[in-house]
C-alpha positions as CSV (number, residue, x, y, z in Angstrom):
1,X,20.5,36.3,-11.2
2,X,19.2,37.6,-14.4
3,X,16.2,39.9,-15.1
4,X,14.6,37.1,-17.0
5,X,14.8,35.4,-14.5
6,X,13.3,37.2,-11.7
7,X,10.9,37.9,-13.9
8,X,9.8,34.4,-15.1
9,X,10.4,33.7,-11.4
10,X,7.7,36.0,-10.6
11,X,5.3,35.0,-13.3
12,X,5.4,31.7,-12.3
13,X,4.4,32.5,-8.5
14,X,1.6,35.0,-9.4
15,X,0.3,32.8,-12.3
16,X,-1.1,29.4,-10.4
17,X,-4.8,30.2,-11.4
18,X,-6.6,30.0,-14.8
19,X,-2.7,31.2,-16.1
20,X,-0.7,28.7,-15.5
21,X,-2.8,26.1,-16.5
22,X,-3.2,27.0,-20.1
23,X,0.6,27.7,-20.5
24,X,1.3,24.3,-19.1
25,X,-1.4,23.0,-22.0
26,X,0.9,25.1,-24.6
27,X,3.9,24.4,-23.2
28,X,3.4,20.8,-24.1
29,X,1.2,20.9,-27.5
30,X,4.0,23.3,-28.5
31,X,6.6,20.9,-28.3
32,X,8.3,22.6,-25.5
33,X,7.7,20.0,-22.8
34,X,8.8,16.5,-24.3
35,X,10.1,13.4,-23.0
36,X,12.7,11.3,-24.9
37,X,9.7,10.0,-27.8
38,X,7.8,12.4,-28.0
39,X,8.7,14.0,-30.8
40,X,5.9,16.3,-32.9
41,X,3.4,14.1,-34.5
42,X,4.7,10.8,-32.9
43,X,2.0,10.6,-30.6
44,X,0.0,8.3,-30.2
45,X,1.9,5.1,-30.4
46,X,-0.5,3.1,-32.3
47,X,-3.9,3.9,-33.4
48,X,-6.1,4.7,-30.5
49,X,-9.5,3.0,-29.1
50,X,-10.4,5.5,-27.1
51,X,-10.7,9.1,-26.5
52,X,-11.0,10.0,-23.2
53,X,-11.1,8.3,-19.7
54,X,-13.4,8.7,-16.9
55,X,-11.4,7.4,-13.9
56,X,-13.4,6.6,-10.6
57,X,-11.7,7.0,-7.4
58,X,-13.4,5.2,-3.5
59,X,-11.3,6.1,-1.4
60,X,-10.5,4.0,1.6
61,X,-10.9,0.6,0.0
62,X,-14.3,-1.3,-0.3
63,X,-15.0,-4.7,0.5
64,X,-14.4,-6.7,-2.9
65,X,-16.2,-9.4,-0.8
66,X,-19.7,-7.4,-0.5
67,X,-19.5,-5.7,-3.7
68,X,-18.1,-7.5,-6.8
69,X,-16.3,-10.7,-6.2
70,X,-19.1,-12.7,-3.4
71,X,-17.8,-15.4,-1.5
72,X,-20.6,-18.4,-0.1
73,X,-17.5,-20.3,1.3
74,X,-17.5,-16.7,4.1
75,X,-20.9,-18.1,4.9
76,X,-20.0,-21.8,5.3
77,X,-16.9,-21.4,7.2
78,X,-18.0,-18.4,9.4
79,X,-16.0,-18.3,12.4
80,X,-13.8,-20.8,11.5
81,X,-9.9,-20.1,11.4
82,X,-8.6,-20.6,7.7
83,X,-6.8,-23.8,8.9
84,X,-10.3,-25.3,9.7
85,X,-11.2,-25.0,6.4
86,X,-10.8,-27.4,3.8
87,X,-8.8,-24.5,1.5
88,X,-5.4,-24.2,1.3
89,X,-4.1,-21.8,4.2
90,X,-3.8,-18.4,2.9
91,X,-1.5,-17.3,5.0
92,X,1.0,-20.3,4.5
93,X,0.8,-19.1,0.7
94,X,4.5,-17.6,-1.2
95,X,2.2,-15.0,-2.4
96,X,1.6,-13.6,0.7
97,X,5.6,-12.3,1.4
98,X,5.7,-12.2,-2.2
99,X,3.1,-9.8,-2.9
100,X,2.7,-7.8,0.8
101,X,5.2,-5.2,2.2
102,X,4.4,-3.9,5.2
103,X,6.0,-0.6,6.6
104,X,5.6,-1.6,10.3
105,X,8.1,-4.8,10.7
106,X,6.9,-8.3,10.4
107,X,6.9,-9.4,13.9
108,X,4.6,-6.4,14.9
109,X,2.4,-6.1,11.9
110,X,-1.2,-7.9,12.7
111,X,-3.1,-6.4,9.9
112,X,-4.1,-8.9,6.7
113,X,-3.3,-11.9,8.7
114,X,-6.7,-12.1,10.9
115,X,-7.5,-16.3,11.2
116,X,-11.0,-16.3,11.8
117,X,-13.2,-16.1,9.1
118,X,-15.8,-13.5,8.8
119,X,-19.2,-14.0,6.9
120,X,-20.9,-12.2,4.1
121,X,-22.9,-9.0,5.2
122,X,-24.8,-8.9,2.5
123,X,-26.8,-11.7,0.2
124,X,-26.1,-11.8,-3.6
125,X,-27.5,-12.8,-6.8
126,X,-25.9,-13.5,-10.4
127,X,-27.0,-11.0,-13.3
128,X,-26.7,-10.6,-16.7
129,X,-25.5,-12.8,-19.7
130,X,-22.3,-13.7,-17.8
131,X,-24.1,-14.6,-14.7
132,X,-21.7,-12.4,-12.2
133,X,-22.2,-12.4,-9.0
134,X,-23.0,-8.5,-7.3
135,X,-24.3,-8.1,-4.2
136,X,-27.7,-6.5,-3.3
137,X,-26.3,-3.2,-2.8
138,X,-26.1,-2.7,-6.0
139,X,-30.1,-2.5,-7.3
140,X,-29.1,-0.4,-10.2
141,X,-25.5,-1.0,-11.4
142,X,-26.5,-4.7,-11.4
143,X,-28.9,-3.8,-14.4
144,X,-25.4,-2.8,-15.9
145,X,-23.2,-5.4,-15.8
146,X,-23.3,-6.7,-19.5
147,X,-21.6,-3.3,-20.2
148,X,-18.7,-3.8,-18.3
149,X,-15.5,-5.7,-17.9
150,X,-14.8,-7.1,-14.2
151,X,-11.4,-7.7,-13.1
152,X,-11.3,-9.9,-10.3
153,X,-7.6,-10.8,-9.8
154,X,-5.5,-6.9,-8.9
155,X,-3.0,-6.7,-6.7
156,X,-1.1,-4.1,-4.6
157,X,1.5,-4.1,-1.9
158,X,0.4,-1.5,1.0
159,X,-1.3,-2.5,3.2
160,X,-2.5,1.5,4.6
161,X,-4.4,4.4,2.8
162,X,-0.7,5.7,1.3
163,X,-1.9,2.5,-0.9
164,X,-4.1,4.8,-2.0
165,X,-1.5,6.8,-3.8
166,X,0.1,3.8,-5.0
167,X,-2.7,3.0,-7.3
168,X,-2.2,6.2,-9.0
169,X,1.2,6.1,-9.3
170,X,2.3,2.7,-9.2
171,X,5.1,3.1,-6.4
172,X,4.8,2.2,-2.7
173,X,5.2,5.1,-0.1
174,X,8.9,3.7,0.6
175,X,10.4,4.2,-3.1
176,X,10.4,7.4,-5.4
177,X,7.4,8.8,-6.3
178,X,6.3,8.4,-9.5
179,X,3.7,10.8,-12.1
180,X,0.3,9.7,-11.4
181,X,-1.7,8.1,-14.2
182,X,-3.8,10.9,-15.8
183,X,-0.5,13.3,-15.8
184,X,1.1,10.2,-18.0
185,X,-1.9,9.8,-20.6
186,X,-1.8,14.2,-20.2
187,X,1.8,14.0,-21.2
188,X,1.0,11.6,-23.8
189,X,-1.8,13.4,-25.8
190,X,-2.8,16.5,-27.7
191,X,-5.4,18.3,-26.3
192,X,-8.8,18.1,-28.0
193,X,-9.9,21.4,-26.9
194,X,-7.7,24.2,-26.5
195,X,-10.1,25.8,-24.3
196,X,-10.1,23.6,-21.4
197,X,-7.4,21.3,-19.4
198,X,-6.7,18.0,-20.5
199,X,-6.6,16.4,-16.9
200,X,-9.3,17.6,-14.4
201,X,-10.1,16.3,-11.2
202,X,-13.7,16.4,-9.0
203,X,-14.3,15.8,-5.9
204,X,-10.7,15.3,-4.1
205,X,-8.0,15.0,-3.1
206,X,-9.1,15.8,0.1
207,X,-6.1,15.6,1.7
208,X,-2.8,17.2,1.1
209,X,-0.9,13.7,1.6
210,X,-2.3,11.7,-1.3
211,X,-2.0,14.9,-3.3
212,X,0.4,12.6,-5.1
213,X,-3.0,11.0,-7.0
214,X,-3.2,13.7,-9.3
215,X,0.1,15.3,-9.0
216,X,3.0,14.8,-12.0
217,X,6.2,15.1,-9.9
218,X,9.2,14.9,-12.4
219,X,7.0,15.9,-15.4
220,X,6.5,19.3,-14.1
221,X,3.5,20.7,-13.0
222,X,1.8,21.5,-16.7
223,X,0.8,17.9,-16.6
224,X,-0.8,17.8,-12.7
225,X,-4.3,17.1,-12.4
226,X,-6.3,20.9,-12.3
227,X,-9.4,20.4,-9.3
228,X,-12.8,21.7,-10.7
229,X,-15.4,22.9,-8.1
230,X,-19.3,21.8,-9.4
231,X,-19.6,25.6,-8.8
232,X,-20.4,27.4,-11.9
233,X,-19.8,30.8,-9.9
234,X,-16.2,29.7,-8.8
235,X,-15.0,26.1,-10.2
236,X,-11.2,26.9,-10.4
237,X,-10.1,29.0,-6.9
238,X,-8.6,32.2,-8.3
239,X,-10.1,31.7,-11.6
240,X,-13.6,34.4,-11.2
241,X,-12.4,37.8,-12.7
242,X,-13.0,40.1,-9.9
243,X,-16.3,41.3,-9.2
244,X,-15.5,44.8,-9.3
245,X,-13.6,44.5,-12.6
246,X,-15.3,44.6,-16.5
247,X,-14.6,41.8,-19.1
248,X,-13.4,44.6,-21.4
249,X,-11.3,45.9,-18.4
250,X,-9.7,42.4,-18.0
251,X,-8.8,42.4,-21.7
252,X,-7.2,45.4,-21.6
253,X,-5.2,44.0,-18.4
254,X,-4.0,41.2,-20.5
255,X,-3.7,43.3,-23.9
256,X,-1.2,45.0,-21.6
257,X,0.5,42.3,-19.9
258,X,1.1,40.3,-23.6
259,X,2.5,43.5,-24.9
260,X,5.2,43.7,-22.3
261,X,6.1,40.2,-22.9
262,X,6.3,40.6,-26.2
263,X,8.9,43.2,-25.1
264,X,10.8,40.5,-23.2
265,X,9.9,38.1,-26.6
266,X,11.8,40.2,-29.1
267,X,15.0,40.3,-26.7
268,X,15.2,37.2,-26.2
269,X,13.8,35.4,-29.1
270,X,14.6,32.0,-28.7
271,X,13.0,31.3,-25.2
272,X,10.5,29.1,-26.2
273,X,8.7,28.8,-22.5
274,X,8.5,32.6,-22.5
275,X,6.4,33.0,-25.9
276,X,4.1,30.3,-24.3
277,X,3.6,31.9,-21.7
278,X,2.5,35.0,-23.5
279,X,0.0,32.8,-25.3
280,X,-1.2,31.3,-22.1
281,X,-3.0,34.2,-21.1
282,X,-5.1,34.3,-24.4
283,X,-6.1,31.2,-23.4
284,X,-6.7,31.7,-19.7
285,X,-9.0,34.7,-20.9
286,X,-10.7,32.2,-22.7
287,X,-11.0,29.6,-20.0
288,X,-12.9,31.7,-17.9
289,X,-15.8,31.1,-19.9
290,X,-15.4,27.4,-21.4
291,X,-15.0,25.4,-17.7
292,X,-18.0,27.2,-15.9
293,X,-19.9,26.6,-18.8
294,X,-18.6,22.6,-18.6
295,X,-19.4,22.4,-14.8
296,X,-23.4,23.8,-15.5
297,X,-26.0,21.5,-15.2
298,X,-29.0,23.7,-15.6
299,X,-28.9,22.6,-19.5
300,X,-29.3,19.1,-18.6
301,X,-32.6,18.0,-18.4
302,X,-34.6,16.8,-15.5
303,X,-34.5,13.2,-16.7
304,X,-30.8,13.3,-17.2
305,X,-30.5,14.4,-13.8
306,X,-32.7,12.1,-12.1
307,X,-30.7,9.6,-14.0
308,X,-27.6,10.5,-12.0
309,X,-29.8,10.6,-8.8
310,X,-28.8,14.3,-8.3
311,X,-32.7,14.8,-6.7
312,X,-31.8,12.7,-4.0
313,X,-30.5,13.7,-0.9
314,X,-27.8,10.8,-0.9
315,X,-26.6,10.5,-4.5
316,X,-26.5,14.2,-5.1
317,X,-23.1,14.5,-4.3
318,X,-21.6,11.5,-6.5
319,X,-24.6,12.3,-9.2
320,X,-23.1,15.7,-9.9
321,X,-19.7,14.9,-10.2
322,X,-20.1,12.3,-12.7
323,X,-22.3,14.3,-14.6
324,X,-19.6,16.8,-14.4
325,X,-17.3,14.1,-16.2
326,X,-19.3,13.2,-18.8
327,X,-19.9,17.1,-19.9
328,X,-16.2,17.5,-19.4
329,X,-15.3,14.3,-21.7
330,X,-17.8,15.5,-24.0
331,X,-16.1,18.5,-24.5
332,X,-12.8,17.2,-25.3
333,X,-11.3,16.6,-21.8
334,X,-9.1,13.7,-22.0
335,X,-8.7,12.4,-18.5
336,X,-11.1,13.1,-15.7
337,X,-10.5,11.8,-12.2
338,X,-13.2,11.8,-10.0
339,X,-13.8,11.2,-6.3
340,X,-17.6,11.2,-5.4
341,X,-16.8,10.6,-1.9
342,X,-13.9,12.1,0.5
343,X,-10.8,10.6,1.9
344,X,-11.1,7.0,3.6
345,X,-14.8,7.2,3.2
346,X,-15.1,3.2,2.6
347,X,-12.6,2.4,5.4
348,X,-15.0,-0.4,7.2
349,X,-12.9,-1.6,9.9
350,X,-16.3,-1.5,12.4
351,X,-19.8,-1.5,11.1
352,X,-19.0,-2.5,7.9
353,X,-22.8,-3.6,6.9
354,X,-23.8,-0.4,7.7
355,X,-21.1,1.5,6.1
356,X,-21.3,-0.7,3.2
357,X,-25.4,-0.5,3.4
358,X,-25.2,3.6,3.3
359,X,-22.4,4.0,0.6
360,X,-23.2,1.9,-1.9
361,X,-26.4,4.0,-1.7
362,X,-24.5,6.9,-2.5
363,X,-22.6,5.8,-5.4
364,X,-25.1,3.0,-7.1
365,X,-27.3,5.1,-8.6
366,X,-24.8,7.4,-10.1
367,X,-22.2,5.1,-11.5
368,X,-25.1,3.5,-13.7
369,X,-26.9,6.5,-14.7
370,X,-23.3,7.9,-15.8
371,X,-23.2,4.2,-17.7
372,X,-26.2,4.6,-19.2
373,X,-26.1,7.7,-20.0
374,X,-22.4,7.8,-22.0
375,X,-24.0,4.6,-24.3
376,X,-27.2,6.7,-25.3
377,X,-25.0,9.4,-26.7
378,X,-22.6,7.2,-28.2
379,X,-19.8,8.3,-25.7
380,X,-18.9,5.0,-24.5
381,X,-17.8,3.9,-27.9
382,X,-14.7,6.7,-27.1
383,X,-14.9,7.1,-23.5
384,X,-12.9,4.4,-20.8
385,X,-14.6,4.2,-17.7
386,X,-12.5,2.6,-14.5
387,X,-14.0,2.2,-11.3
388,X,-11.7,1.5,-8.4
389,X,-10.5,1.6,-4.9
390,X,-7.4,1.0,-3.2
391,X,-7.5,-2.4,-1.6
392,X,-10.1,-4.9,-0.7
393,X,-10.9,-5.8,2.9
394,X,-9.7,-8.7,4.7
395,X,-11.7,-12.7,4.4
396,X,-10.9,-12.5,8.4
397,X,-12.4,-10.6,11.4
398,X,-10.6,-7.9,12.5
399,X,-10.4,-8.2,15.9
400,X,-7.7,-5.4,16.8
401,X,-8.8,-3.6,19.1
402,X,-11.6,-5.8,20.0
403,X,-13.3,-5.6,16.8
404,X,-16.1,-7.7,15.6
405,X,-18.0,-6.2,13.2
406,X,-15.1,-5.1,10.1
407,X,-12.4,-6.5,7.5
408,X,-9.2,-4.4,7.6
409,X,-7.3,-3.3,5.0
410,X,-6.5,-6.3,1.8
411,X,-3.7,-6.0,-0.7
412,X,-3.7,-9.1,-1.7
413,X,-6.5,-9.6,-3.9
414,X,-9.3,-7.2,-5.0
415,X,-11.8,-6.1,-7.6
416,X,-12.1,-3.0,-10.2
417,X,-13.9,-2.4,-12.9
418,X,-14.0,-1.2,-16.5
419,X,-16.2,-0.6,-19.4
420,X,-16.4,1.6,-22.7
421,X,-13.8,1.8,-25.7
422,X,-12.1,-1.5,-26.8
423,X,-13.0,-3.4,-24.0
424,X,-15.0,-6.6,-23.8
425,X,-18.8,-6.4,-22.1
426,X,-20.3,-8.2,-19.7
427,X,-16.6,-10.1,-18.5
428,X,-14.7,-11.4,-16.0
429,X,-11.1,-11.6,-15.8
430,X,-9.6,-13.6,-13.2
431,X,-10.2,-14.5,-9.5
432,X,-9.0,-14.9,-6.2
433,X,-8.8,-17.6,-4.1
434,X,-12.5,-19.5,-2.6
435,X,-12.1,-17.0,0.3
436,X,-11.2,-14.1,-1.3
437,X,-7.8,-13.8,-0.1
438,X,-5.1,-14.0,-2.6
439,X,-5.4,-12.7,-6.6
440,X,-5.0,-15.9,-8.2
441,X,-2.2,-16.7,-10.9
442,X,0.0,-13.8,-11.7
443,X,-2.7,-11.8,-10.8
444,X,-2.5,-7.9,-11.9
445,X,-0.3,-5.2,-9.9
446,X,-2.1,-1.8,-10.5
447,X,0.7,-0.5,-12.9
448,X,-1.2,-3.0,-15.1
449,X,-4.4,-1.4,-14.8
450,X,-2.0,2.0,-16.0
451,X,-0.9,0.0,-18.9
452,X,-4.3,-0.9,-20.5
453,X,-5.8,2.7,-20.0
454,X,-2.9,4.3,-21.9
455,X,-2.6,1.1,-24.6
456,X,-6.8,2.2,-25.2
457,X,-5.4,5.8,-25.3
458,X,-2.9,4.6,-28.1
459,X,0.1,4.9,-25.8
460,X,2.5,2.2,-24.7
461,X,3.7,2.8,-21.1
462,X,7.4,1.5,-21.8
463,X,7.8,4.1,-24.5
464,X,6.7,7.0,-22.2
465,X,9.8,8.2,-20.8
466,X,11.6,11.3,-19.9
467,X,15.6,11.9,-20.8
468,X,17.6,11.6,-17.0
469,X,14.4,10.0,-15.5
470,X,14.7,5.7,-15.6
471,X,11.9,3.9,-14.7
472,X,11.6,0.1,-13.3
473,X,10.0,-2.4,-15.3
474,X,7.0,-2.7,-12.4
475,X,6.2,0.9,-13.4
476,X,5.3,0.1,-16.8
477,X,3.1,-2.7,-16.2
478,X,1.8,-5.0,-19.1
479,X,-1.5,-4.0,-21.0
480,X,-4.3,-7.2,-19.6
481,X,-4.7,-8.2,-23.4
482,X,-7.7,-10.7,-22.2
483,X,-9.9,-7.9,-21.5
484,X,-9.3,-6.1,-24.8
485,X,-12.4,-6.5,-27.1
């Protein structure tokens, strides 16, 4: 093996900290890492809506039935099996082998096919100008809902938590894995500010197997979400210049460390990666100021804080993060991914009305003081918000296990939400069935969802694609045109 390349080889397995995040931000607005289009100054695709996207992640999949999509037919029928009902049979529905793929076989899989119906655990009312029914968990984000664009009808096809990968990626756990969506609209897109990364994550993921969320597989690793810390002290681990070390001693370390390169530069001239990595520490120097400065919140005022709930005991968590994103999108960062609660968190298969009950609480207050707060400042004009979660939970009663107070896990039909640039306000978009089960019509798989955050970004998802690399025609998904404004 070659001295350039033990030496690259060993750069690359000292630099994962502040380092290699800025070379993998030059190594793509240099030109070096390209797909098949993207050619210098092709990008974007068509003129742009949107700047930035704030991408909300709850992990473990809540209830689109006591959230955003009620049901009064739960109530009537309550107890009931599905047959009982006057409603078509759910489970006697095409879409339910069309649409579901269990990993467990048929004949032993029980989950999503529970007969008796379950009733409402909480009441609901219909707000704003297009009347929408939210249930009374939602105090303050119901005083929102004429900002935002509700689509009622999404799909996916696993019916466990690795689901919760698929809605970043697009792929079930059984095929290839796939670059999540913010390293796609990363891979897409110029930065904005040099100083910081273009895809940032808060808050997750918290566990090493849906790492795939963030992660860019074949796009290499300069396009992977970077985790942020709300720590101003410490936000990026192995990013704090050591204690015991000056700033003008560190600049003299890199001073040193870009003069040897440039050693290595002159003999071999034409190794592009290699001159961007001498650049990235410039920028990694530079870093170290620019994204503790984004995660501090002692600027903000008390009022803008209260507005996130960040006083309170139960929304501080969730409040800080998405204060966190709007600074960060502010400041030029184009995707930020955030998870204001930890893995499965919303997993209700028992006690649901008190899971429900507690975490809306956490979240409620938060989500519309982030809302509020981007249209006061103009942001939401160039800012796309999405709000999502996994799966719904099942119409039916679980009752593995004995259970009697929880829905399981619900591909079939579920709920997001979006608001912000180029989308319509106060919407909905589709629907499932009276019983909540199935997405209605052709319904949206989640690669759909991808397809209209990067159309608002100015990309088209069929046109993003990497030489050697083919993707299917699912993974492109088709931009939902309806909700366009």
């Amino acid at each position: 093996m070659s001295q350039l390349n033990n030496r690259r080889e060993f750069m690359a397995s000292t630099g994962m900290s502040f380092g290699s995040v800025a070379m993998g931000a030059l190594l793509a607005g240099d030109g070096i890492v390209k797909g098949a289009n993207q050619e210098q100054g092709k990008f974007p695709h068509h003129s742009p809506r949107a700047r930035s996207v704030i991408w909300v992640f709850l992990s473990g999949g809540y209830s689109h039935l006591e959230t955003f999509d009620p049901k009064p037919a739960l109530n009537k029928y309550a107890g009931k099996t599905y047959a009982e009902t006057p409603h078509p049979n759910p489970l006697e529905s095409p879409l339910h082998k069309k649409r579901f793929r269990s990993v467990p076989s048929e004949e032993v899989n029980v989950r999503d096919v529970y007969p008796k119906i379950y009733p409402m655990q909480v009441g609901f009312r219909q707000y704003g100008e297009c009347g929408i029914g939210i249930t009374d968990w939602w105090p303050h984000f119901s005083k929102c809902v004429d900002d935002v664009c509700f689509i009622r009808n999404m799909w996916t096809t696993d019916n466990d938590h690795a689901a919760e990968n698929q809605i970043h990626t697009g792929r079930h756990r059984l095929d290839e894995v796939q670059p999540s969506i913010g390293s796609w609209a990363n891979y897409g897109l110029g930065a904005i500010n040099e100083n910081l990364p273009k895809f940032i994550v808060l808050g997750g993921p918290t566990r090493s197997d849906t790492r795939e969320s963030i992660a860019a597989d074949y796009l290499g690793p300069a396009h992977a979400g970077v985790p942020l810390k709300n720590d101003p002290a410490n936000p990026l681990s192995f990013g704090t210049r050591n204690g015991s070390q000056t700033a003008r001693e560190q600049r003299r370390e890199f001073e040193l460390i870009a003069a040897l390169n440039q050693i290595t530069a002159r003999e071999n001239p034409r190794d592009q990666a290699l001159n961007a990595r001498i650049k990235s520490y410039e920028l990694a120097f530079r870093m170290q100021s620019s994204v503790p400065e984004a995660v501090q919140l002692c600027g903000e005022t008390s009022e803008t804080q209260s507005l996130y709930g960040i006083e309170g005991e139960k929304t501080r968590t969730a409040g800080q993060r998405l204060l966190v994103a709007r600074r960060l999108v502010e400041r030029g960062v184009r995707f930020v991914q955030v998870f204001p609660s930890a893995y499965g968190t919303w997993d209700s298969h028992r006690d649901l009305k008190k899971n429900h009950t507690r975490l809306c609480q956490t979240v409620d207050k938060p989500i519309s003081g982030l809302l509020t707060d981007l249209k006061r400042r103009g942001l939401l004009e160039e800012t796309v918000v999405v709000f999502c979660t996994e799966f719904g939970r099942t119409p039916g009663l679980e009752e593995r296990g004995g259970g009697t107070t929880g829905r399981d896990h619900h591909p079939n039909g579920f709920t997001i939400w979006m608001a912000g640039a180029g989308l319509k306000r106060g919407y909905i978009h589709g629907a499932t069935d009276e019983l909540g089960y199935h997405a209605l019509g052709d319904g949206h798989y989640v690669t759909d969802l991808h397809a209209t955050v990067l159309h608002l970004l100015g990309l088209d998802n069929r046109k993003l694609e990497v030489p050697g690399r083919k993707r299917l025609d699912i993974d492109h998904g088709k931009p939902i045109h309806e909700i366009l404004a």
